[in-house]
C-alpha positions as CSV (number, residue, x, y, z in Angstrom):
1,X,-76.3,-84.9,-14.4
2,X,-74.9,-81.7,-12.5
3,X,-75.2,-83.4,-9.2
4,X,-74.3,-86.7,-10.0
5,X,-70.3,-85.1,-11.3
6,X,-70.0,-82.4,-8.9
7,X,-70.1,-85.2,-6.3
8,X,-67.7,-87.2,-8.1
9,X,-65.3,-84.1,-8.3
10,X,-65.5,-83.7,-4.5
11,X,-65.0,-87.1,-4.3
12,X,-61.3,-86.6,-6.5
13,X,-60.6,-83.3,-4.6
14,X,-61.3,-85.0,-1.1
15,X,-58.7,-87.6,-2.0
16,X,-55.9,-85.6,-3.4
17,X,-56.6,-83.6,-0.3
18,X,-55.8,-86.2,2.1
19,X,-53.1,-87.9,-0.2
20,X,-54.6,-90.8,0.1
21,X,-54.9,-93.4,-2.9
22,X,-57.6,-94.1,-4.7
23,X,-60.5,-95.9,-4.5
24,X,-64.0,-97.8,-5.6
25,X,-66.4,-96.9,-3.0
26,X,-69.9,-99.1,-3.8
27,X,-73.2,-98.2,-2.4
28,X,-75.8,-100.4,-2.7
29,X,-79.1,-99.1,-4.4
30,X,-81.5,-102.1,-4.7
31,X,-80.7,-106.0,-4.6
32,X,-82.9,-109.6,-5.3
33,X,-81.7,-113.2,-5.1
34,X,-80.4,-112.7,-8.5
35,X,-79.7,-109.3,-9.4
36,X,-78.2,-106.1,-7.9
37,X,-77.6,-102.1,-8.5
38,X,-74.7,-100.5,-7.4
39,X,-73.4,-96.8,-7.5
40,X,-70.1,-97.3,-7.9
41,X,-67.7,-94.0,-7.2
42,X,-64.3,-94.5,-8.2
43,X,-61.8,-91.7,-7.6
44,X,-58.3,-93.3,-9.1
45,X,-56.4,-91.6,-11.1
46,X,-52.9,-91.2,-13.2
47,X,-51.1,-92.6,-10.4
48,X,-52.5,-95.8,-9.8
49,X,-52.1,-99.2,-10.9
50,X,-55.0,-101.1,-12.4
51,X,-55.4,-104.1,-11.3
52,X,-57.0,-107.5,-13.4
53,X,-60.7,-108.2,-11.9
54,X,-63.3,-110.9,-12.8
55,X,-67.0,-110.0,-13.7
56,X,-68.1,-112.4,-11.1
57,X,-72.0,-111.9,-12.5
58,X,-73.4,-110.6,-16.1
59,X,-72.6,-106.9,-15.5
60,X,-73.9,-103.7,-17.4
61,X,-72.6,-100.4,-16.2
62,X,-73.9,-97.1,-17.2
63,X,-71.4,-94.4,-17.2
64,X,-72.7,-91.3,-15.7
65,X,-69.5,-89.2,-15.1
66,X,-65.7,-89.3,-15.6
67,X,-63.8,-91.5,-18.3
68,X,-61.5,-94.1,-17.9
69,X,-60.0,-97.1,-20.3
70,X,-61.7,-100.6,-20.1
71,X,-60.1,-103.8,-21.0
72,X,-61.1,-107.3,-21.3
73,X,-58.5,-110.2,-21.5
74,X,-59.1,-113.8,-23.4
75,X,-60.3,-112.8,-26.9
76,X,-60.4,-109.3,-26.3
77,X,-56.5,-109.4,-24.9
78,X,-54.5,-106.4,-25.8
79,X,-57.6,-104.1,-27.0
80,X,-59.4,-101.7,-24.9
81,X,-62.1,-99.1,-24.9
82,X,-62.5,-95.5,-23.9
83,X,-65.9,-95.3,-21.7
84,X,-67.7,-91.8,-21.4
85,X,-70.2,-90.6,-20.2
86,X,-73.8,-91.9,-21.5
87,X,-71.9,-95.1,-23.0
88,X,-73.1,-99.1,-21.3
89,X,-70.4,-100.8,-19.9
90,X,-70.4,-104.9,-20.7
91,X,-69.3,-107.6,-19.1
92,X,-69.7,-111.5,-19.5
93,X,-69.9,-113.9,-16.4
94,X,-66.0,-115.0,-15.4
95,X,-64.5,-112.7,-18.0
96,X,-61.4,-110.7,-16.6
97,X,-60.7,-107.4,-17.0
98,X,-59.1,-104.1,-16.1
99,X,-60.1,-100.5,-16.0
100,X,-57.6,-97.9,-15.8
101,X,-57.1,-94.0,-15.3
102,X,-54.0,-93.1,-16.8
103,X,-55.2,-89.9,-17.9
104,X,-57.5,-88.3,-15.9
105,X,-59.0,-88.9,-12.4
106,X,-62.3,-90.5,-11.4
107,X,-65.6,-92.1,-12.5
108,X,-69.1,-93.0,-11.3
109,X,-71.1,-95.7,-13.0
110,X,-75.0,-97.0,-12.4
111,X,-73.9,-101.0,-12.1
112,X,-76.3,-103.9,-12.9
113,X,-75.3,-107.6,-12.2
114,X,-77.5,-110.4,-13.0
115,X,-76.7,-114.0,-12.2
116,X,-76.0,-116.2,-15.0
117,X,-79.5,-118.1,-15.4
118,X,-81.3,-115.1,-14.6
119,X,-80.1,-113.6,-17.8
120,X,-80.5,-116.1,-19.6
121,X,-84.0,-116.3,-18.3
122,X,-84.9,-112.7,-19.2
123,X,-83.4,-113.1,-22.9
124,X,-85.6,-116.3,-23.3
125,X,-88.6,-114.2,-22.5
126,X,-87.7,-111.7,-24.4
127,X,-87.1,-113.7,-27.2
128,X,-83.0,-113.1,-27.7
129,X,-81.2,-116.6,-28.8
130,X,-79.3,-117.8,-25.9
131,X,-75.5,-117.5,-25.6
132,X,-73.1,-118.5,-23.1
133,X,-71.4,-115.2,-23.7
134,X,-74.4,-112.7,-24.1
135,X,-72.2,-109.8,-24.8
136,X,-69.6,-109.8,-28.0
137,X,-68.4,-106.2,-27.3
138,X,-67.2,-104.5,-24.1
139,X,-69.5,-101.4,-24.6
140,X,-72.1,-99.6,-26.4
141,X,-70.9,-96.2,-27.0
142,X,-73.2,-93.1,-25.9
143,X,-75.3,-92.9,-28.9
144,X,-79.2,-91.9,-29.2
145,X,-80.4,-95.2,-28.6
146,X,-78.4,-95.0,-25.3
147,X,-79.4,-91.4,-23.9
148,X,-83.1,-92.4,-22.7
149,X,-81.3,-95.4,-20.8
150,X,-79.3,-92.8,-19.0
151,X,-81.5,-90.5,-18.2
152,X,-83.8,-92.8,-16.9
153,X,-80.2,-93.5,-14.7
154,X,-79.6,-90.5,-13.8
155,X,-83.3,-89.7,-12.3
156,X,-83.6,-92.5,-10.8
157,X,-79.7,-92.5,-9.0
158,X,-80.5,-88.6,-7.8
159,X,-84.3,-89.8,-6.3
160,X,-82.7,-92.6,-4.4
161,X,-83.5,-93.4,-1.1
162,X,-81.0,-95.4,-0.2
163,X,-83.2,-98.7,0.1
164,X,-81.0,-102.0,-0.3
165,X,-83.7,-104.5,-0.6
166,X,-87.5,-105.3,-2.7
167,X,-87.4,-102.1,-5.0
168,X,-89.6,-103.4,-7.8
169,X,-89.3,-100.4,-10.2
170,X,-85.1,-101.0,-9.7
171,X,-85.6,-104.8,-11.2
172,X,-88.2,-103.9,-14.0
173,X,-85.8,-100.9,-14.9
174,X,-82.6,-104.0,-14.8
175,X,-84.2,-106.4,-16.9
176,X,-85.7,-103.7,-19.3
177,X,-81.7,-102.4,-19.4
178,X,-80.6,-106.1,-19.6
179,X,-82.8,-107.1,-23.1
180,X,-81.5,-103.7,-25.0
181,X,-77.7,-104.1,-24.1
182,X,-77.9,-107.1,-25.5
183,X,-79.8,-105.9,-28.8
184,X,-77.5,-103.2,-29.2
185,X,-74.1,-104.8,-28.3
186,X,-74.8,-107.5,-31.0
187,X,-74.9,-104.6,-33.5
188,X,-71.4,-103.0,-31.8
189,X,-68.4,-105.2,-32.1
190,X,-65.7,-102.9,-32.4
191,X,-63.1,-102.9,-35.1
192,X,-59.8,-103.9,-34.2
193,X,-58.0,-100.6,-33.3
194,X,-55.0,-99.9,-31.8
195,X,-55.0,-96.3,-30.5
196,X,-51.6,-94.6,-28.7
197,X,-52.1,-93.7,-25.1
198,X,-51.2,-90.6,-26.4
199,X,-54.7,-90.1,-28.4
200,X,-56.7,-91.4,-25.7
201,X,-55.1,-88.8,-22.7
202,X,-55.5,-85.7,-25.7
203,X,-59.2,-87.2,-26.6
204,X,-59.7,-87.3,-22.9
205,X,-59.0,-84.2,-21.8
206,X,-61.3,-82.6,-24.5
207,X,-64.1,-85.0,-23.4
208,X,-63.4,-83.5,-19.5
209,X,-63.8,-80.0,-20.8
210,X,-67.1,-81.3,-22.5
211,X,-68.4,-82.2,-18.8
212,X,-67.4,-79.2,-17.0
213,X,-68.6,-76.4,-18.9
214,X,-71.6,-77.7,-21.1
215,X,-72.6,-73.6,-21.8
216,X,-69.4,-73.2,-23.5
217,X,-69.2,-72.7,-27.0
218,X,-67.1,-76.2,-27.7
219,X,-66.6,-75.8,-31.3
220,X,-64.4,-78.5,-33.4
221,X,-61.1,-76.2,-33.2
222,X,-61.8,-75.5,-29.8
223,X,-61.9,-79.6,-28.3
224,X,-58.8,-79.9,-31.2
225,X,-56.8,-77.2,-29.5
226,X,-57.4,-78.4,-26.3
227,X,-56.8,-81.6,-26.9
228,X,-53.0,-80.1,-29.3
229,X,-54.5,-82.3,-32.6
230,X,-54.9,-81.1,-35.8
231,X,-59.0,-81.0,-36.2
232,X,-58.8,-83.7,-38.6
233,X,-56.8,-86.0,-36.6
234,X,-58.9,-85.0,-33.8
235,X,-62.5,-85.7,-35.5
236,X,-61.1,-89.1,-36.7
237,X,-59.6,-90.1,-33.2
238,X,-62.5,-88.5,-31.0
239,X,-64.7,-90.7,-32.9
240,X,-63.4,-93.5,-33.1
241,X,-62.7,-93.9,-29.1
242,X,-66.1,-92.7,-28.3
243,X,-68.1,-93.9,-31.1
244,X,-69.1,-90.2,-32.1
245,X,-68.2,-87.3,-33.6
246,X,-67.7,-84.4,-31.2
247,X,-70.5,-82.5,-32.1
248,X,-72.8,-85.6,-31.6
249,X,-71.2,-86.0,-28.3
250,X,-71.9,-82.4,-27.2
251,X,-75.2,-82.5,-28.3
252,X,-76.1,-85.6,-26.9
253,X,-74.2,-84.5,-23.3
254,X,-76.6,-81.5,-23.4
255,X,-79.4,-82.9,-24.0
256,X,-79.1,-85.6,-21.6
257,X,-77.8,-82.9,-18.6
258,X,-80.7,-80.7,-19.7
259,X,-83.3,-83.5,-19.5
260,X,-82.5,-84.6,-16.1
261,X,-82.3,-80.8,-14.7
262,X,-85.7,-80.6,-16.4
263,X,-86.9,-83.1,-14.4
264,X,-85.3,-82.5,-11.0
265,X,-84.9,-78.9,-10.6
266,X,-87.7,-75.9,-10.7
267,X,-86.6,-73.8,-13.3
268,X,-87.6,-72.4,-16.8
269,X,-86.7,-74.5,-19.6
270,X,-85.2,-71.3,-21.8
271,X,-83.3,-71.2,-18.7
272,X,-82.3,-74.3,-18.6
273,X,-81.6,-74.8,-22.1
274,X,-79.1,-71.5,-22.3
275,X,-77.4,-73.2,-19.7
276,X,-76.5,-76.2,-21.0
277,X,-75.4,-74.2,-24.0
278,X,-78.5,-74.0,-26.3
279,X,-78.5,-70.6,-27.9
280,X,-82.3,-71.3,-29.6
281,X,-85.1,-72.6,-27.8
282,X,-87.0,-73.5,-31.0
283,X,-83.6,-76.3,-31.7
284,X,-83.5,-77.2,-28.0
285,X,-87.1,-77.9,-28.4
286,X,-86.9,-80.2,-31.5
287,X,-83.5,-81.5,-30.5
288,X,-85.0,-82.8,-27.3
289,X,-88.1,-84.3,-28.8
290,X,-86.3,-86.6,-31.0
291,X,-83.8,-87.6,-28.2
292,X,-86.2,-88.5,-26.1
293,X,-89.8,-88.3,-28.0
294,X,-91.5,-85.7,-26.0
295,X,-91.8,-82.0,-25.2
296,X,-89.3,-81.2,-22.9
297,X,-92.4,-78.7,-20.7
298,X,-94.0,-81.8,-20.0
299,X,-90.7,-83.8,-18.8
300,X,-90.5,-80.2,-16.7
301,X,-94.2,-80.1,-15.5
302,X,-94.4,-83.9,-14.3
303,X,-90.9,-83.6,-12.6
304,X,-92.8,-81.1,-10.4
C-alpha cells in the first residue's frame, strides 16, 4: 500500500503548502445503473470542521490509508468509531453522519455504493435475510477476515485505468464485498463506549507511526511511549478503538503492505519481507499463508 499513502501524504503536504483548506477529491473508478466505485482522497485535517452528510446509497468504504473518526446519528447518536487502515466502512441508505480529523490529517478510502434494491437483490441471492437497515454497526474493524478484501483493494486501485463505465470485474468484486460486509458486520455491533478525544488523538498518532515506518521495530512500549500511555492503558485503549491489539495490527499492516508489493513490484520476497519489518523469512512465509492462504512466491511470480 506504499503508493496508495505516499500519494495521500503529497496530497496533505500539497495542501498545507498552498494554505488552502481541506478537501474530498472523488475519482471515479467504475460505475453501473446501480452501483459505483469511488477513490475517495480526503486531505482535512485538525483544523477543519466536520460537517453532517447523508449516505445517499448503501455504502461500504475500504480504508486504505490515514485515520479519521466516524459517526452516525439516529440510534448511533453520540458514539463514534476510529477507522484505520484495512478496516470496512458502513453505511445504511438515508443514515447521516459525520467524519472528522481532529487529530491527524488525511485519508483515502476504496468506496462502494449500491442502490437500495440492488442490495437487497444481491443479499436475496446470496441467501442473507432482508433488512431495511442491512448494516447494525458502522464498521468492521481490520481483522483477518478483512485483509484479503483489502488487498484485493489495493491491487486492483494501483492497476486502475481510469475507466468510468462497464468494468465487469469492478461489479463482481462489489457484490462479492457487499454479501461479506454484511456477514461480518452482523457479528460486529460495537459495545457502547465512550472514549476521551484525548485516547483517540494518543491511539492515533501511534497508529500513524505504524504506517510510515512498517520496518521499524514497533514494540508495545514503543507505540505506548509514543502515544504518552502507560502500556496497559495503551493495549486496552488501542484495542478497543481499532478492534485489535497492537501487535495484531502491525502484523496484519505488514502483511497486507508486503502482499500488495509482492504483487506489484519486481523484487525478492526476503527483500520485501525485511522491509516491511519481518526479521525471519520462515514466519513471513507461514504468517502470510494463513493471512491470505497461499505462498507468498506464487502471489510474487503471477504479479509478474
Amino acid at each position: 500500500m506504499a503508493k496508495i499513502a505516499v500519494e495521500l501524504e503529497r496530497a496533505v503536504a500539497g495542501r498545507y503548502r498552498t494554505g488552502g483548506p481541506g478537501r474530498l477529491a472523488a475519482r471515479s473508478i467504475a460505475q453501473g445503473d446501480e452501483w459505483s466505485v469511488q477513490d475517495l482522497l480526503c486531505t482535512s485535517g485538525p483544523q477543519d470542521p466536520s460537517f453532517e452528510e447523508q449516505h445517499s446509497r448503501v455504502s461500504i468504504a475500504i480504508v486504505l490509508a490515514g485515520t479519521f473518526q466516524y459517526r452516525a446519528s439516529e440510534e448511533h447518536k453520540g458514539t463514534g468509531e476510529l477507522m484505520t487502515p484495512g478496516s470496512l466502512l458502513l453505511g445504511n441508505a438515508g443514515q447521516y453522519f459525520e467524519c472528522g480529523h481532529e487529530h491527524a490529517s488525511g485519508d483515502r478510502c476504496l468506496s462502494f455504493k449500491y442502490s437500495r434494491d440492488y442490495f437487497q437483490r444481491i443479499l436475496a441471492d446470496a441467501g442473507v435475510k432482508r433488512s431495511d437497515r442491512v448494516f447494525r454497526a458502522l464498521r468492521v474493524p481490520a481483522r483477518r477476515e478483512v485483509s484479503e478484501i483489502a488487498l484485493r483493494a489495493c491491487n486492483r486501485l494501483v492497476g486502475s485505468t481510469g475507466r468510468t463505465h462497464g468494468s465487469p470485474s469492478w461489479e463482481e468484486f462489489g457484490i462479492q464485498l457487499a454479501v461479506r460486509a454484511v456477514q461480518l458486520a452482523n457479528g460486529a455491533v460495537p459495545e457502547a463506549r465512550a472514549e476521551p478525544p484525548s485516547a483517540i488523538a494518543r491511539v492515533t498518532r501511534a497508529l500513524r507511526m505504524i504506517e510510515n515506518d512498517l520496518g521499524a521495530e514497533l514494540t508495545l512500549d514503543r507505540l505506548a511511549l509514543e502515544s504518552k500511555l502507560s502500556p496497559y492503558h495503551f493495549l486496552r485503549t488501542f484495542q478497543q478503538l481499532t478492534g485489535l491489539t497492537p501487535h495484531q495490527y502491525v502484523r496484519r499492516t505488514r502483511l497486507r503492505e508486503a502482499a500488495v508489493r509482492l504483487s506489484t513490484q519486481q523484487a525478492k520476497v526476503l527483500d520485501i519481507a525485511l522491509d516491511c519489518g519481518f526479521g525471519d523469512v520462515s514466519n513471513f512465509n507461514r504468517a502470510f499463508r494463513n493471512e491470505f492462504g497461499e505462498n507468498p512466491r506464487q502471489l510474487n511470480q503471477r504479479g509478474h
